[in-house]
C-alpha positions as CSV (number, residue, x, y, z in Angstrom):
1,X,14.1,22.8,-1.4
2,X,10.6,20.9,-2.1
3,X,8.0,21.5,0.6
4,X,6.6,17.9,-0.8
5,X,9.3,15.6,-1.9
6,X,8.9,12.2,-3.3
7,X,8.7,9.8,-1.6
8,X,8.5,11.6,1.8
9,X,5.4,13.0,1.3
10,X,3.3,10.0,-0.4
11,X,4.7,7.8,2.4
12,X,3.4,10.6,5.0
13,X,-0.2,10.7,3.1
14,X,-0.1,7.1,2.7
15,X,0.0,7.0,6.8
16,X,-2.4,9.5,6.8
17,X,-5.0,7.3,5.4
18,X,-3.6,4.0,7.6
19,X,-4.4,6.5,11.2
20,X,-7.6,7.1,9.2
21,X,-8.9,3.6,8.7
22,X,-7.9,2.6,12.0
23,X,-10.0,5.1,13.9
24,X,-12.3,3.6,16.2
25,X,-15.9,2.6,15.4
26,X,-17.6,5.7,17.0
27,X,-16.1,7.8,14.1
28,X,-16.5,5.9,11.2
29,X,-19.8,7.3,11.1
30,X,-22.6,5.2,8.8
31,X,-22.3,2.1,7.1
32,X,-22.1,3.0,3.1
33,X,-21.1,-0.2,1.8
34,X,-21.5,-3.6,3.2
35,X,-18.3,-5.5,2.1
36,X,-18.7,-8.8,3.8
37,X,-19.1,-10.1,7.5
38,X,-17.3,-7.7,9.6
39,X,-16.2,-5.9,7.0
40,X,-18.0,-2.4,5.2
41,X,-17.3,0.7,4.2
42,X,-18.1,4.2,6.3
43,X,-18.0,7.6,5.6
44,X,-14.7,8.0,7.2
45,X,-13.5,4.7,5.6
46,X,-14.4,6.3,2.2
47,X,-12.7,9.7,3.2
48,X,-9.3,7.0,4.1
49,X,-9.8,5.0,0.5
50,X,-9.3,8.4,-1.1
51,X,-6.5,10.1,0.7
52,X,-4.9,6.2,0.0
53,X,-5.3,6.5,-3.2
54,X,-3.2,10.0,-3.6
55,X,-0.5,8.8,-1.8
56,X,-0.2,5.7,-3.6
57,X,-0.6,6.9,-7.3
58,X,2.2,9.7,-6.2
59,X,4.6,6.9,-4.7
60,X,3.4,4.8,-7.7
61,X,4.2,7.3,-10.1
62,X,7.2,8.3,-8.5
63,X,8.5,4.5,-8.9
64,X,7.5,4.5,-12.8
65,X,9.5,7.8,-12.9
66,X,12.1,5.4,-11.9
67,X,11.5,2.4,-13.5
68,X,14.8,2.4,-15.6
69,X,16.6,2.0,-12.0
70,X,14.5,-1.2,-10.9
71,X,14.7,-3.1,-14.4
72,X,18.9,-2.1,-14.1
73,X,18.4,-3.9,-10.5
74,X,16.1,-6.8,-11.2
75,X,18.8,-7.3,-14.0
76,X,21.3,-7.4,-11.6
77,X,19.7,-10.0,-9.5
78,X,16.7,-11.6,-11.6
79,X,16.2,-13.9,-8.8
80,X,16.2,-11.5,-5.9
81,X,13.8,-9.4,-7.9
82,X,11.7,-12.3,-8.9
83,X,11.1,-13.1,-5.1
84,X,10.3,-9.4,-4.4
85,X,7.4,-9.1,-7.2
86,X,6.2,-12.7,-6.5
87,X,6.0,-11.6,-2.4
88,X,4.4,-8.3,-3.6
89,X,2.0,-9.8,-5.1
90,X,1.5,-12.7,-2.3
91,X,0.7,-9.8,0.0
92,X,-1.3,-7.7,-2.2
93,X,-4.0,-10.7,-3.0
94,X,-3.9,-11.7,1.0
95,X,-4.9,-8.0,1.6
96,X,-7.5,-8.1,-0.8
97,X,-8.7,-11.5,-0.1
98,X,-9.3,-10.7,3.7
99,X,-11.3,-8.0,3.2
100,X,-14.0,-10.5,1.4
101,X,-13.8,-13.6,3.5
102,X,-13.1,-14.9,6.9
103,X,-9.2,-15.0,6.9
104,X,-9.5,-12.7,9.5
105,X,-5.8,-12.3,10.7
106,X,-4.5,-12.6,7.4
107,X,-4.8,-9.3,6.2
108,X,-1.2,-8.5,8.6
109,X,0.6,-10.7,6.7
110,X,-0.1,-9.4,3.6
111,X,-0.1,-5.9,4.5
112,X,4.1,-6.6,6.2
113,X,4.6,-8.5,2.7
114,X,3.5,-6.1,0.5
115,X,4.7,-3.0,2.9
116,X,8.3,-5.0,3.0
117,X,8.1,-4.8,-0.9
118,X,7.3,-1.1,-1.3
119,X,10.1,-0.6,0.4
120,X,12.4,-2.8,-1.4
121,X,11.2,-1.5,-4.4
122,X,11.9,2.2,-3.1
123,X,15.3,1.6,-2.0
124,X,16.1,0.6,-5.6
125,X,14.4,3.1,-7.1
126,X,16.6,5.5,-4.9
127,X,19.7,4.3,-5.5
128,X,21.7,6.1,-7.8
């Protein structure tokens, strides 16, 4: 049995780094990197970017590992899977967007878009 199974474990590291970013302010530590209004990057916050960026390049790799089993099911239903990678990338450019500008509320939506995708993406990939 694997002590770290894809996708269990980049989804657990992935959280990881969400409970990190979302520490409150006292912990953060300094300002690094002013982003925008509102918006920077701390010590902590770069710590969270990091531990993000495991987790997602082993769930990411783990789909490309995979990537046979979503072309079979985007074949399957092209327009299904057309809606999927357009709402992927709807949420990924809210989620980017946010963080340099005032659509301050925004940033949920695309984070449930692009979260809702993920998974969409993973149940496909898992299916056998």
């Amino acid at each position: 049995m694997k002590v770290f199974s894809w996708p269990v474990a980049a989804l657990v590291i992935i959280t990881l780094a969400i409970a990190l970013f979302s520490a409150p302010t006292t912990f953060e530590g300094p300002v690094l990197i002013p982003i925008s209004a509102g918006h920077a990057l701390s010590i902590l916050d770069s710590f969270a970017v990091i531990v993000l960026l495991i987790g997602m390049a082993w769930l990411y790799g783990g789909l490309w590992q995979r990537r046979e089993r979503l072309y079979c099911s985007i074949c399957r239903s092209p327009i299904i899977g057309g809606v999927v990678i357009f709402c992927a990338g709807v949420g990924l450019g809210l989620l980017i967007a946010s963080a340099f500008s005032f659509f301050f509320w925004w940033w949920a939506v695309g984070a449930v878009l692009f979260g809702a995708m993920i998974i969409v993406a993973l149940a496909s990939a898992m299916q056998t």
